[in-house]
N, C-alpha and C positions, 0 to 999 in steps of 0.2 A: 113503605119501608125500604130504604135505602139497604144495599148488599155489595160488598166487595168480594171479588174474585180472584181467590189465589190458587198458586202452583207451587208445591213441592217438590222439585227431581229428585229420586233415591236410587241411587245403583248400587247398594249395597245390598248384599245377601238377593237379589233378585234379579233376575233373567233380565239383562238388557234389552233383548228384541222384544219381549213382554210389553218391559215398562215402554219402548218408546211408541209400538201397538199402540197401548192402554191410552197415553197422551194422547195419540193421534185422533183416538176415535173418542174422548170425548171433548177436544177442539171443534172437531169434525159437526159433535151433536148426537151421536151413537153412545149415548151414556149406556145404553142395556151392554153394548159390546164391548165398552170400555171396563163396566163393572162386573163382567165375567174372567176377562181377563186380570184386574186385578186381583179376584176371588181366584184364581189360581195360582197368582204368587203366594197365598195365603201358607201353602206346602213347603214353600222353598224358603220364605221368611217371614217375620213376626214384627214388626216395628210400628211406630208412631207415625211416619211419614204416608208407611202402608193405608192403615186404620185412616188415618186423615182421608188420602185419596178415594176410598172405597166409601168412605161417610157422605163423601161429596156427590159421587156418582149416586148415591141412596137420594139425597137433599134434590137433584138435578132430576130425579124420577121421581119425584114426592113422594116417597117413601119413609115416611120422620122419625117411624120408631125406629128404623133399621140405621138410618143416618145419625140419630140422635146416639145409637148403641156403638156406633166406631168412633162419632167425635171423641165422646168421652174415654171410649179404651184410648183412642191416642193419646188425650189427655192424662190418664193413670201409666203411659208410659214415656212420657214429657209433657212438663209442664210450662215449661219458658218458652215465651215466644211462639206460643203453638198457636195458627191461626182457625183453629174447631173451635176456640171459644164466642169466633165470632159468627157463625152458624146454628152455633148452640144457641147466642141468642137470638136470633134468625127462629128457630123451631119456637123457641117459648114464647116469642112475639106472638108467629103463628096460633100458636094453644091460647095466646090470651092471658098469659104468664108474667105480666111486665114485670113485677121483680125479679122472679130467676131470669128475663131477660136483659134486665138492665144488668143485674151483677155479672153475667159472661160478657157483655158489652163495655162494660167499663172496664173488667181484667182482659180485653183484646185492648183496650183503650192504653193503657199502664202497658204496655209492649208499642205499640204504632200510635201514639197518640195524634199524626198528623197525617191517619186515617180518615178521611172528608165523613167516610158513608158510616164509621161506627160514633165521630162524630152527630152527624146528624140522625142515628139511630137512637142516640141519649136523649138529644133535645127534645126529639121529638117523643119518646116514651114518658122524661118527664113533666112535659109538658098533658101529658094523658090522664098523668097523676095527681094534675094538677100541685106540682113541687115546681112553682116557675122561677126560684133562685136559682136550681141547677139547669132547668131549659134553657134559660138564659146564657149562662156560661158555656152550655155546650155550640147554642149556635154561633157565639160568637169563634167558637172555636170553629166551628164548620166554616163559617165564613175567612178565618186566618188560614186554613189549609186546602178549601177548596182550588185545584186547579184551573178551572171553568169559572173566569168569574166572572164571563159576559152569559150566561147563560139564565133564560126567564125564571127560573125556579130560584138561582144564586139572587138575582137584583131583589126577586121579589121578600126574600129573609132580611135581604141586609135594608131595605127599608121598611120592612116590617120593625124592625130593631130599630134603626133610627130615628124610626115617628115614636115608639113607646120611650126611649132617651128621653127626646125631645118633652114629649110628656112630663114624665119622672123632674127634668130640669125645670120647668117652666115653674108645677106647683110645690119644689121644693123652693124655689125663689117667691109661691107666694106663700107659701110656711115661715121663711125668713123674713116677710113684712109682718107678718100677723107678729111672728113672736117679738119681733121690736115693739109692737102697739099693744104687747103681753096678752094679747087673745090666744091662748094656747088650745081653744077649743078648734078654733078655726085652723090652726095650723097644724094642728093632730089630723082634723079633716083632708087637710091637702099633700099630708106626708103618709095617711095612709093609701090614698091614691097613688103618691107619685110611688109608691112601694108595690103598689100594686100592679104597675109596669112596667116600671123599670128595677127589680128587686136587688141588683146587685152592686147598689150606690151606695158607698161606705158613707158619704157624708149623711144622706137618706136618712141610714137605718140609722146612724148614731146621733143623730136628733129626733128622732121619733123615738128613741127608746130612754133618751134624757127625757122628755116630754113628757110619753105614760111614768115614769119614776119621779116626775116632780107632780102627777098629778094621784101620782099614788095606786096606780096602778101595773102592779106587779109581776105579774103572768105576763100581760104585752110587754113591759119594759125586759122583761128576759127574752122572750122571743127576739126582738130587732136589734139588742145588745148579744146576741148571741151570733145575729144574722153577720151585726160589724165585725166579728171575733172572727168570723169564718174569712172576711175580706182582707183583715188585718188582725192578724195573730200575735202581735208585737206592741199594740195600742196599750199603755199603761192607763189613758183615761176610761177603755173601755172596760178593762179588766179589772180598777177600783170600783167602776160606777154598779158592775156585774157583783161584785164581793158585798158591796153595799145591798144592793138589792135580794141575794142571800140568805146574808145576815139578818136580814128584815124578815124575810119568806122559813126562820129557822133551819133554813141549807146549811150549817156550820162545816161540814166537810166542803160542798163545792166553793163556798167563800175561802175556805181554810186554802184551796187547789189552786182560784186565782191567784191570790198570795203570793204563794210559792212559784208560780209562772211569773208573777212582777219580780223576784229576786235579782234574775239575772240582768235585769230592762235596767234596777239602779244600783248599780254597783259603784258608779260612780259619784253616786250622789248621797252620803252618808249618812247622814240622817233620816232620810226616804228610810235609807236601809236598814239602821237600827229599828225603827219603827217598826218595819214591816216583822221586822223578828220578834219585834215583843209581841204584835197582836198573832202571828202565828201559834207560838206559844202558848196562850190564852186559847186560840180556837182547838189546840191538841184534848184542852179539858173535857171536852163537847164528845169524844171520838169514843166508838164501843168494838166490838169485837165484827157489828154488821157494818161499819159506816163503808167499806167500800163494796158490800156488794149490791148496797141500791144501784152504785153506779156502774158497775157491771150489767144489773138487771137493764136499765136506760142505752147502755152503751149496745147489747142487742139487741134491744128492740128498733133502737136508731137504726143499726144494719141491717136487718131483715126488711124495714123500710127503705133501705136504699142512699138515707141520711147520712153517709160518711163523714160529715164536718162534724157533725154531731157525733157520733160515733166515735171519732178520731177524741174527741173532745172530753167523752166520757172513757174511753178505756185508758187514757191519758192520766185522766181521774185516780181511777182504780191505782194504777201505780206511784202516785202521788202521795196517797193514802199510806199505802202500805207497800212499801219498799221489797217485800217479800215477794209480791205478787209481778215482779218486774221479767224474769225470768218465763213466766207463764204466757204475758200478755202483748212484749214486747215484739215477738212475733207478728200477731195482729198488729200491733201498734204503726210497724215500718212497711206490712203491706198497705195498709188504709191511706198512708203517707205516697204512696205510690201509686194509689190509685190515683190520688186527687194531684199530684203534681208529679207525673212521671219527666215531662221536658227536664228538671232537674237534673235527675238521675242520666237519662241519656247527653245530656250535655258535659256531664261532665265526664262520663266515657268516652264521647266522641273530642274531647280538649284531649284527655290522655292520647288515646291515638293517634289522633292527627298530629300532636306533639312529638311523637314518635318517629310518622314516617315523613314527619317534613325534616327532623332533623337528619334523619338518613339519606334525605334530597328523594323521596320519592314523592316527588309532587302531586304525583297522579291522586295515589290514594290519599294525603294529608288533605286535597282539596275537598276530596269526596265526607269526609268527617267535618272540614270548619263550613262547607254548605250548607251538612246537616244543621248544625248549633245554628246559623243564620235563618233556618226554616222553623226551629223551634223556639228561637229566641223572639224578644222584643226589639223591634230596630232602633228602639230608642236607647237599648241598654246594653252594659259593657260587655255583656257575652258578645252579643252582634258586632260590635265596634272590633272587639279583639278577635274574630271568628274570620274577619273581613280584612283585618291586616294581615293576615296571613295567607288569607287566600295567591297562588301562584301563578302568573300565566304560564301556562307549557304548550 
């Protein structure tokens, strides 16, 4: 298990000669002397930063229950940006806990997402879990923010990863002979393989999940139609073929919920959009007083699994349904959203600012923000592109 190591400096409400003590001596390696002295600012002040520091000093003495009992105070007195969560999951690792592990892991993740070691503390957790769609995506992430990428452990992932691609591509291209020669049996065979290594191929799952739905089988054709949703949230052929298979399975709300997500995909295309409003309509007949709390019921069990696509998918549901319930769940709704693509969020904070102090000519700092967007972006894409014209020499 990978562990990153942070510092806090806090000179507020506490004895400066204290606090730079306390650093000193647990750099030093004297954590017992470092964690008495900061159990004596305890008198002088109360804070988050406090709790952090002293939970560490606990974590650094294996101490878990006492280190486990400051993370969280610091956490119930800041929650943003607090880096206890990732320690927290550090201890639950330890216990054997991998979902309460993953879940403090992935909200340190939704703050530093271009954190190498809580990346690779995902991958590798759900990889444990055997959930190799999200191992997947975490290592590649590890591998886009790792600093060291000459090092035996980095080489050894990223062609771990690129022999199961390599995989996943080969017997999706012999999935694509078979099904020209309409042996779908054979090509179901080599698509659930190539899924099986390489899980995060939109084009994969959205033939293999046409595949079981032409062959009539319903339960798989929702799984890998669900898998594509998660890669491409936007896909109108996956989101009819998903409403169709539904419909089929007596899901009239979750059919009804695609629907309503195709709305906005054709607005431009008018007829699509009539359509979609008349069979809407029709599926509203279907709806009772419980249709959205199956998928509340689904929508946590996905999260207590760790399943956030899912999850995101079904609480999504639920307000879909019933417009009432927006106000309740929408909460959830824009954390879940944040777990699974925090880069968003930070990129476009960091355009704001940097926007800022470059127009004020402080280059210094404008550069330090369109770096960041360059670290978190795709280099292939407009963030990076426009991130990089603005960068300044000074």
């Amino acid at each position: 298990m990978a562990s990153s190591d942070y510092y806090i400096q806090d000179n507020a409400d506490i004895e400066t000669q204290k606090l730079e003590a306390a650093k000193g001596l647990y750099q030093a390696g004297d954590y017992k002397g470092s964690l008495k002295l900061y159990l004596d600012m305890l008198n002088s002040g109360y804070s988050h930063k406090l709790c952090y520091e002293i939970g560490r000093c606990y974590y650094k003495l294996d101490d878990m229950e006492n280190a486990e009992l400051y993370f969280v105070r610091s956490i119930s007195l800041e929650e943003y940006k607090n880096p206890s969560y990732l320690f927290l999951g550090n201890i639950f690792y330890k216990k054997q806990e991998l979902s309460k592990a993953i879940e403090y892991w992935i909200t340190a993740y939704s703050y530093k997402p271009d954190d190498e070691s809580v990346c690779l503390n995902l991958a590798t957790s759900y990889f444990s879990k055997n959930m190799k769609f999200y191992s997947v995506h975490f290592y590649n992430k590890y591998l886009k923010y790792a600093k060291n990428k000459t090092s035996e452990h980095y080489r050894e992932i990223k062609k771990g990863l690129e022999e199961f691609s390599q995989i996943g591509d080969n017997f999706y291209k012999k999935a694509l002979r078979a099904v020209s020669m309409n042996d779908n049996a054979t090509a179901i065979q080599a698509l659930d393989y190539a899924v099986q290594n390489f899980p995060t191929n939109f084009d994969t799952n959205n033939l293999l999940g046409k595949l079981y739905y032409n062959e009539k089988d319903y339960t798989h054709a929702l799984k890998y139609l669900k898998q594509a949703l998660c890669l491409d949230p936007k896909s109108i052929d996956i989101l009819k073929r998903l409403s169709s298979v539904m419909v089929l399975t007596d899901d009239i709300t979750g059919a009804y919920c695609c629907f309503k997500r195709m709305l906005p995909l054709v607005l431009s295309r008018q007829k699509d959009y009539y359509d979609i409003i008349k069979t809407i309509k029709e599926l509203e007949n279907g709806f009772n007083e419980n249709s959205a709390k199956k998928h509340l019921v689904l929508a946590e069990k996905y999260y207590s699994q760790n399943d956030y696509y899912l999850a995101l998918f079904e609480y999504e549901n639920c307000t879909i349904i019933d417009n009432n319930l927006a106000n309740e769940y929408n909460e959830t709704i824009q954390k879940i959203k944040q777990l699974l693509n925090p880069e968003e969020r930070i990129i476009k904070t960091c355009f704001e600012k940097g926007a800022l102090f470059h127009s004020e000519g402080d280059y210094l700092k404008s550069n330090k923000y369109f770096t960041k967007i360059m670290t978190l972006s795709d280099e292939n894409s407009a963030e990076y592109k426009l991130a990089k014209s603005r960068i300044v020499n000074v």
